[in-house]
C-alpha positions in Angstrom: 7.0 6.4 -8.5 5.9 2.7 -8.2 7.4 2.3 -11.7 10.5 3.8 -11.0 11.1 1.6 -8.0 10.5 -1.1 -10.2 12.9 0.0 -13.0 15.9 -0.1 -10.6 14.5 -3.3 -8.8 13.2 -5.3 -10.8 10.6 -8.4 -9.4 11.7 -10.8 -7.1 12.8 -8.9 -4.0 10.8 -8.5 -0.7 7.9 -5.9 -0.2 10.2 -4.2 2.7 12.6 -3.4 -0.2 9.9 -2.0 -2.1 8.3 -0.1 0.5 11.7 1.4 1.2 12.5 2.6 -1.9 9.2 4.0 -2.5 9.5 6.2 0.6 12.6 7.5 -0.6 11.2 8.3 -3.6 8.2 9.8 -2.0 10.7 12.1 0.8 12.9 12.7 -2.2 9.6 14.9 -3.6 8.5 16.4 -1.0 5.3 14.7 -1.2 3.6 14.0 2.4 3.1 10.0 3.6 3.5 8.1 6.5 4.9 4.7 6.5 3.4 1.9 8.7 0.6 4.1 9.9 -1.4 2.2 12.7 -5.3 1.4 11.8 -7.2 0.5 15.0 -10.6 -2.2 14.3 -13.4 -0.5 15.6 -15.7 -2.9 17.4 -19.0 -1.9 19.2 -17.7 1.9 19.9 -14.3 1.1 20.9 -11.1 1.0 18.5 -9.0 -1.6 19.3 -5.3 -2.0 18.5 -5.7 -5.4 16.5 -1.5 -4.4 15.0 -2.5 -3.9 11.6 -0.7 -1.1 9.3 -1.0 0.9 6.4 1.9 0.3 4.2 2.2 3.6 3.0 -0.7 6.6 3.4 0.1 9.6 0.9 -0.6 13.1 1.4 -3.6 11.3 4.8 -5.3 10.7 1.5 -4.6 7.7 -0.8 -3.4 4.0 1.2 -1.1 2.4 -1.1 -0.9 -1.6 -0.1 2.1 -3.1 -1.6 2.8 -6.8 -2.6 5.3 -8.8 -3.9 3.5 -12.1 -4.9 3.1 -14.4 -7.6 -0.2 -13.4 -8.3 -2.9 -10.8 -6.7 -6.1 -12.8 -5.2 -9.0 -11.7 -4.1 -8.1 -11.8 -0.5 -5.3 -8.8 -1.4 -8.4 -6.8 -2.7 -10.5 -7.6 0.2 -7.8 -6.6 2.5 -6.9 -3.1 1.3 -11.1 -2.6 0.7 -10.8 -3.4 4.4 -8.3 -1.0 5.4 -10.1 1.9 3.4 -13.0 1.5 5.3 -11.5 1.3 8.7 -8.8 4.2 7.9 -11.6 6.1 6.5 -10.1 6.9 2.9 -11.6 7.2 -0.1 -8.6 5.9 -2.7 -6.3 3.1 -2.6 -3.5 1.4 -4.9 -2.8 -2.3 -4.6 0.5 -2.4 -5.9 2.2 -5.7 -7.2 6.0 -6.2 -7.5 6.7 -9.1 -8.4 5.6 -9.0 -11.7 7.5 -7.9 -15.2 5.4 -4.7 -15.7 4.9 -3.2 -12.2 2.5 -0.7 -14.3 -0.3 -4.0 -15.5 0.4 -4.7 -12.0 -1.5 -1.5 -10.3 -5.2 -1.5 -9.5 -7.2 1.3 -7.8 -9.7 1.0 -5.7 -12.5 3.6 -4.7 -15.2 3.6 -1.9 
């Protein structure tokens, strides 16, 4: 679906577009997800609202972190390795858009 969105898009728009889009996509399916899903920081027994989100969470399952940035750098991996450990998941994709081939532009991440 990622490619899709791409195909109409193109690179060069914001990651709000894209993460629209995609959810469109995703409810056009039928395919579970929840957009923007809260991910509290636990620290020393307490979870603590700390605002950050899970762009997009498919089927409570796979976290999909979407860019739209010149390049991916390590602190884009580090932050959706992050998030699958606090949301404990199991699978993420760190998503790219701004690129010419969304597809090169995909990496997966497993804990």
């Amino acid at each position: 679906m990622c490619i899709e969105v791409h195909k109409n898009l193109g690179p060069g728009l914001l990651e709000s577009a894209y993460e629209e889009c995609l959810c469109f996509e995703l409810a056009k399916e039928g395919i579970p997800f929840k957009r923007q899903s809260p991910v509290p920081v636990r620290y020393k027994g307490v979870d603590l609202d700390c605002g950050y989100r899970l762009d997009i969470v498919v089927e409570d399952q796979i976290i999909l972190e979407l860019k739209s940035v010149e390049n991916i750098l390590p602190i884009h991996e580090a932050q959706i390795l992050t998030y699958l450990k606090l949301a404990n998941k199991h699978v993420g994709l760190l998503v790219n858009f701004n690129s010419i081939m969304v597809s090169k532009n995909i990496k997966r991440f497993v804990m």
